[in-house]
MDTraj code that builds the backbone (N, CA, C; nanometers):
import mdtraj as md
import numpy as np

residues = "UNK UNK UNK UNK UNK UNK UNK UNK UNK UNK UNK UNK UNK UNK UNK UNK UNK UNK UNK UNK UNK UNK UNK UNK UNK UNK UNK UNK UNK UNK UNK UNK UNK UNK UNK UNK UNK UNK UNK UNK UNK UNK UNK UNK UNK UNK UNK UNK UNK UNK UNK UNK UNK UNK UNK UNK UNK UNK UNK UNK UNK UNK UNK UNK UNK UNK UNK UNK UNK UNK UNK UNK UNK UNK UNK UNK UNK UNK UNK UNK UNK UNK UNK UNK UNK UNK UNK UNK UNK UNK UNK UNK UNK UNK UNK UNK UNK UNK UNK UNK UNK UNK UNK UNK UNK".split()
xyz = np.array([
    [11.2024, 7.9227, 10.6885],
    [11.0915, 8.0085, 10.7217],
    [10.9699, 7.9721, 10.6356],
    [10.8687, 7.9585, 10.7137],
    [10.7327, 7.9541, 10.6116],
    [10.6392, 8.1485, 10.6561],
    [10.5232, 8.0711, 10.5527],
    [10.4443, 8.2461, 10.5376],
    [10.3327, 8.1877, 10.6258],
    [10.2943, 8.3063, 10.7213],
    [10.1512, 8.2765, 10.8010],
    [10.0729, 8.4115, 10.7389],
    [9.9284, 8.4203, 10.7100],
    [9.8615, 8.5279, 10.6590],
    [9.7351, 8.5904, 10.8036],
    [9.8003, 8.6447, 10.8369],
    [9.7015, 8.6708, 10.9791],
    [9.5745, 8.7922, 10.9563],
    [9.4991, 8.7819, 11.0060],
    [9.3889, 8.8881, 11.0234],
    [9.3852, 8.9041, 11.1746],
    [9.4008, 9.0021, 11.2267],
    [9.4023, 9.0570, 11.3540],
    [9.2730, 9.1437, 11.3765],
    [9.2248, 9.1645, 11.4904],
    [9.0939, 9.1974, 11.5724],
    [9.0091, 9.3210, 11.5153],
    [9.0687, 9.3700, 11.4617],
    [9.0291, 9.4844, 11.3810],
    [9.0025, 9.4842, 11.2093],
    [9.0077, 9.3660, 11.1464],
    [9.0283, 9.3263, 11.0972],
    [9.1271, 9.3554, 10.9342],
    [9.2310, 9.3590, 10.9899],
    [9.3540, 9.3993, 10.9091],
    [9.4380, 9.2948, 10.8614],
    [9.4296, 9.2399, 10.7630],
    [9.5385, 9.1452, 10.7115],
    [9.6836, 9.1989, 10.7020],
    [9.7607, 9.0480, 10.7593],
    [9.8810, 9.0869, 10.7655],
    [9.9606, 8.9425, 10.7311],
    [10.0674, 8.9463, 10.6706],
    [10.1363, 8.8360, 10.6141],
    [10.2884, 8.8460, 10.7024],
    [10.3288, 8.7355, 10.7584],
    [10.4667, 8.7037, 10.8335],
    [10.5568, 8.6300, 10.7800],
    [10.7023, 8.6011, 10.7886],
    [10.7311, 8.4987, 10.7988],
    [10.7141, 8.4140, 10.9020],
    [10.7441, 8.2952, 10.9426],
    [10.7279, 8.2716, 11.0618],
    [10.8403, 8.0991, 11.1023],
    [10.9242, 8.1444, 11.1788],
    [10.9846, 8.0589, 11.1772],
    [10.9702, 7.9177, 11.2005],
    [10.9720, 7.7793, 11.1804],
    [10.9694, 7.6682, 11.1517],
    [10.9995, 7.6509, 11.3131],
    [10.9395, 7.5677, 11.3942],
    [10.9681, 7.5043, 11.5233],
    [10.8553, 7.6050, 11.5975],
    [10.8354, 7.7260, 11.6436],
    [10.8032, 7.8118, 11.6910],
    [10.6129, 7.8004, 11.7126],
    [10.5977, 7.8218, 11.7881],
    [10.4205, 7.8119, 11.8366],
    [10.3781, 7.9580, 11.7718],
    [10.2157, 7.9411, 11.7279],
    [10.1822, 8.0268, 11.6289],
    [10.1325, 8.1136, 11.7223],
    [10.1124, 8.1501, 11.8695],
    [10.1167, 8.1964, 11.9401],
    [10.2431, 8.2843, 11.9955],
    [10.3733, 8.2511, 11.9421],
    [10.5566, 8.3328, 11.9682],
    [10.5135, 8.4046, 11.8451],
    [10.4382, 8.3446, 11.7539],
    [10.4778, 8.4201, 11.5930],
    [10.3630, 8.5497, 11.6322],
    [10.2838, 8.5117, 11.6790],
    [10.1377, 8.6073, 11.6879],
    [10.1884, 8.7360, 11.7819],
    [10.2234, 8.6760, 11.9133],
    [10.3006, 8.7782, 12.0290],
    [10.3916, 8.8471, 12.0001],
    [10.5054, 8.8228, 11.8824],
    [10.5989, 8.8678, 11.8330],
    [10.5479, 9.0161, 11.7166],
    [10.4962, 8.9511, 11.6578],
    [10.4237, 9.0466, 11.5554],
    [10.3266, 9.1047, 11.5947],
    [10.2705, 9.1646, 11.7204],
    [10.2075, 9.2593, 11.7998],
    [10.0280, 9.1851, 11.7280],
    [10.0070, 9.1088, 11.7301],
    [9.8562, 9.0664, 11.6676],
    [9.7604, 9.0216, 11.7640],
    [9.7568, 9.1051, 11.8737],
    [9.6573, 9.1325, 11.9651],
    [9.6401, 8.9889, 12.0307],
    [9.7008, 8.8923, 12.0641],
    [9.7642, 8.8054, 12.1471],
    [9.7918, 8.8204, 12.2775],
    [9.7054, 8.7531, 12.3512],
    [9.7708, 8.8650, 12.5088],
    [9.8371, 8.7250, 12.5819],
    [9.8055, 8.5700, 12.5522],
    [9.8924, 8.4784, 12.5808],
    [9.9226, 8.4832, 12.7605],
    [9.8443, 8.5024, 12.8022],
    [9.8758, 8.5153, 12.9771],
    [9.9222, 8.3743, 13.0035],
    [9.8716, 8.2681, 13.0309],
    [9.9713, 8.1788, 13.0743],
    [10.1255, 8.1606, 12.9855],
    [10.1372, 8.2099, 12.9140],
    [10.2806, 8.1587, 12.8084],
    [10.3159, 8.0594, 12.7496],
    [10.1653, 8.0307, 12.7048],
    [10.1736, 7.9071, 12.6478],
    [10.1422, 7.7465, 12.7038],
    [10.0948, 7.7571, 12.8374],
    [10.0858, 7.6203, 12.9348],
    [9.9440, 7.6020, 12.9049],
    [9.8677, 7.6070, 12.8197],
    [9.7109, 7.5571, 12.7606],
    [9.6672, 7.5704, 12.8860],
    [9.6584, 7.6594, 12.9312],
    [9.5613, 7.6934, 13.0524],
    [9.4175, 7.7922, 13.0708],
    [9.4680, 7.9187, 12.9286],
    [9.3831, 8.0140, 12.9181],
    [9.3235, 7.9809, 12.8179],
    [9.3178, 8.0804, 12.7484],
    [9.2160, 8.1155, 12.6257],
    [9.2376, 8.2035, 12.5715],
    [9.3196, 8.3240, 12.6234],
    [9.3784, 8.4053, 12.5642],
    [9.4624, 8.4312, 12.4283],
    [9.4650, 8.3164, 12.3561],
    [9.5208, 8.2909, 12.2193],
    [9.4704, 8.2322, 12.1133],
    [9.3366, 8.2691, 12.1508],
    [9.2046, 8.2069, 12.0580],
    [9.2563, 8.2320, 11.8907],
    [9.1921, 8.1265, 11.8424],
    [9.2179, 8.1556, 11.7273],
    [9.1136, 8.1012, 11.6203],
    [9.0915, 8.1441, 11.5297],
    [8.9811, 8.0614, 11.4083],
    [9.1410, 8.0245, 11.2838],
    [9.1509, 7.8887, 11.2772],
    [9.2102, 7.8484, 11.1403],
    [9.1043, 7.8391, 11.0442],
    [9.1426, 7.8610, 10.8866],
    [9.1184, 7.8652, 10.7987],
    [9.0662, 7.7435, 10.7789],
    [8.8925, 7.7007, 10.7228],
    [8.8854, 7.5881, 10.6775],
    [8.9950, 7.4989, 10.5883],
    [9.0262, 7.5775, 10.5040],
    [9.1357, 7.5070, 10.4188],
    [9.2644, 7.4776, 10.5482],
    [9.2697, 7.4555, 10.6295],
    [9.3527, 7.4482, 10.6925],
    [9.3509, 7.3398, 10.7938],
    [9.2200, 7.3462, 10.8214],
    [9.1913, 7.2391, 10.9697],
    [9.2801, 7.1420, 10.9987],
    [9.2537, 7.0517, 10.8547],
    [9.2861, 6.9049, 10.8583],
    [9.4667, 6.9228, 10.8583],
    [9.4850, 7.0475, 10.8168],
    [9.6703, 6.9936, 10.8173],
    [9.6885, 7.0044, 10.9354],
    [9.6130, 7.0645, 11.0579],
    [9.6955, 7.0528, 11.1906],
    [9.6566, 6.9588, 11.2969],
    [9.7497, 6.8909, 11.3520],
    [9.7002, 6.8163, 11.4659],
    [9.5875, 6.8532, 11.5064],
    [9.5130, 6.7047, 11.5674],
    [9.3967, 6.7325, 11.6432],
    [9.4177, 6.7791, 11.7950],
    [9.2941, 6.8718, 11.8416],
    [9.2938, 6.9221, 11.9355],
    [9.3063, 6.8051, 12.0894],
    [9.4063, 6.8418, 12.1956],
    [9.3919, 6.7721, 12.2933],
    [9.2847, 6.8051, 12.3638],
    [9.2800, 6.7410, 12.4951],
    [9.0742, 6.7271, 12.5429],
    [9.1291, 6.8761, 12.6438],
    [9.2608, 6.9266, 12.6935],
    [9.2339, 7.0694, 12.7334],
    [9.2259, 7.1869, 12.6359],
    [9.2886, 7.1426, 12.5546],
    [9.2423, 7.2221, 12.4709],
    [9.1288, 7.2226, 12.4213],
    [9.0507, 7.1394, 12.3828],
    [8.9142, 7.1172, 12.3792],
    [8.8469, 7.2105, 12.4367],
    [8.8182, 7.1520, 12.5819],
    [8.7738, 7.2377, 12.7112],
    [8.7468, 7.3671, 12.7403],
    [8.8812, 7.4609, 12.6880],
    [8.9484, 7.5114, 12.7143],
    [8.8391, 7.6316, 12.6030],
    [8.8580, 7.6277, 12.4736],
    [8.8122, 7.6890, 12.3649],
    [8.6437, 7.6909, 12.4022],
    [8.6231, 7.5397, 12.4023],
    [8.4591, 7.5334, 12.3945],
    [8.3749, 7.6269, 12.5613],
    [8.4878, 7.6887, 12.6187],
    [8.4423, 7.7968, 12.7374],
    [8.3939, 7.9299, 12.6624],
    [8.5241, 7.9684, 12.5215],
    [8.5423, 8.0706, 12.4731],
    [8.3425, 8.1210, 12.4578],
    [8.3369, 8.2613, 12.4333],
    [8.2088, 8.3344, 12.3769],
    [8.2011, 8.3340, 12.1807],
    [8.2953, 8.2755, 12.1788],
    [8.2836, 8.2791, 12.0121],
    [8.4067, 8.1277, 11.9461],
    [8.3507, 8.0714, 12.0837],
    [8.4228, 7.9002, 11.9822],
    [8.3102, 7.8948, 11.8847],
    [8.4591, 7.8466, 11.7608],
    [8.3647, 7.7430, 11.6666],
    [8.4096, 7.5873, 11.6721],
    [8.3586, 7.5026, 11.6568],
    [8.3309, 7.3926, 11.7109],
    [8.4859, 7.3465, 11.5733],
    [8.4867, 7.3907, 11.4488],
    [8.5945, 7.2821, 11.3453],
    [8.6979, 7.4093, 11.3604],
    [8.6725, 7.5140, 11.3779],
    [8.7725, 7.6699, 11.3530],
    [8.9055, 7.6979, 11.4853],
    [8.8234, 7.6860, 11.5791],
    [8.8684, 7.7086, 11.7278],
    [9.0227, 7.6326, 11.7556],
    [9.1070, 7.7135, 11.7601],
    [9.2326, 7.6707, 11.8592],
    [9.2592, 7.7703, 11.9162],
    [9.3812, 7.7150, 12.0023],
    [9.4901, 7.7753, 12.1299],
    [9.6154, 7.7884, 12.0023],
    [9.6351, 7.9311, 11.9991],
    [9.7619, 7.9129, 11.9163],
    [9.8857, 7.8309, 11.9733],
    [9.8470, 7.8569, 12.1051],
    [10.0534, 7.8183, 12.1563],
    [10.0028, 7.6896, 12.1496],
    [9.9309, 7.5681, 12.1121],
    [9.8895, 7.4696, 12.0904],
    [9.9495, 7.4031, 11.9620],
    [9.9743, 7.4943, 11.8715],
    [9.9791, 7.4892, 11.7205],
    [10.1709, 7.5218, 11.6936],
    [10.2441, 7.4467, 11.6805],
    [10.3669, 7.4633, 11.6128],
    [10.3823, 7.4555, 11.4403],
    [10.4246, 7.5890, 11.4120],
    [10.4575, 7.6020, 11.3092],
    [10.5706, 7.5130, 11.2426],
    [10.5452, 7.4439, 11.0742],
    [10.5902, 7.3402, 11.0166],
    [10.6264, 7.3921, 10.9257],
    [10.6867, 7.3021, 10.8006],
    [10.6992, 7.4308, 10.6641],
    [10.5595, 7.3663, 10.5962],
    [10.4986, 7.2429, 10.6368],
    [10.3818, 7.1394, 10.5866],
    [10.2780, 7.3026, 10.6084],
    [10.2658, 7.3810, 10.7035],
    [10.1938, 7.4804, 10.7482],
    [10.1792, 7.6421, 10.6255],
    [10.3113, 7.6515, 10.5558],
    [10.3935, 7.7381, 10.4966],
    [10.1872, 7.7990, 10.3905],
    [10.2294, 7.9509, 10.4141],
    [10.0480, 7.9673, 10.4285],
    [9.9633, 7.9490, 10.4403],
    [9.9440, 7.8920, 10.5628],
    [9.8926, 7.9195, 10.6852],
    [9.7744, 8.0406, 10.7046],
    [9.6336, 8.0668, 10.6766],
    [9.5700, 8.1491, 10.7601],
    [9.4893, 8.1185, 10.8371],
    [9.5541, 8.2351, 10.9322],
    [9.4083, 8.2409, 11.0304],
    [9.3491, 8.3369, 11.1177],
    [9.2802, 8.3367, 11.1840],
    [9.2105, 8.4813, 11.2511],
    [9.2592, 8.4964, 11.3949],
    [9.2835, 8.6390, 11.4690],
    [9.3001, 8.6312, 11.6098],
    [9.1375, 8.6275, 11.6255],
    [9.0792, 8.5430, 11.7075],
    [8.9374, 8.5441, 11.7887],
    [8.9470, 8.7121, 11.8439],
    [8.7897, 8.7542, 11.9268],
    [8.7492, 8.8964, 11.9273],
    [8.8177, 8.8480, 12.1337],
    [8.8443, 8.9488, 12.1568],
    [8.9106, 8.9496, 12.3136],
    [8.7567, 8.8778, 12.4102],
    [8.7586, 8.8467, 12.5060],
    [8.6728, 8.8208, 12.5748],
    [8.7192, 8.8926, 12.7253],
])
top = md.Topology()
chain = top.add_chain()
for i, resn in enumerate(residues, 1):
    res = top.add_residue(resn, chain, resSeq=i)
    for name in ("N", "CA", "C"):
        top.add_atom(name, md.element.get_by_symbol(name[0]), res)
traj = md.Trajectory(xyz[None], top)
């Protein structure tokens, strides 16, 4: 298990474990953090917006071009911040981890 430190929409910090293999989008949906995830993960929506932590960017894979796409539609992409959680699999390389749920659109 690694630690993810979440801030959810209201802005309330909250700390998880979060299991190793698992999309930070299962960890987000699981732990009620205002995640609404409508496709289930098939990088189709936007619904799992997320801002990572500058300190964070560079440890996660780079964004694919739908995912790209996909964010840069969002009303509050940031251009280095912006992911699709179910995009993002949790590592122990990840093990605190923060980041923000984006505001609903």
């Amino acid at each position: 298990m690694a630690i993810i430190n979440v801030t959810n929409r209201a802005g309330e910090a909250h700390q998880f474990e979060a299991k190793v293999g698992a999309t930070l989008m299962e960890i987000l949906r699981d732990n009620d953090m205002d995640v609404e995830a409508i496709c289930g993960g098939c990088c189709s929506c936007a619904t799992c917006h997320i801002f990572v932590d500058d300190a964070w960017v560079d440890k996660i894979p780079a964004k694919s071009e739908d995912e790209q796409e996909l964010v840069e539609e969002t009303e509050t992409y940031q251009a280095i911040n912006s992911r699709l959680s179910c995009q993002v699999s949790m590592t122990n390389d990840l093990d605190g981890l923060t980041i923000v749920v984006a505001p609903e659109e």
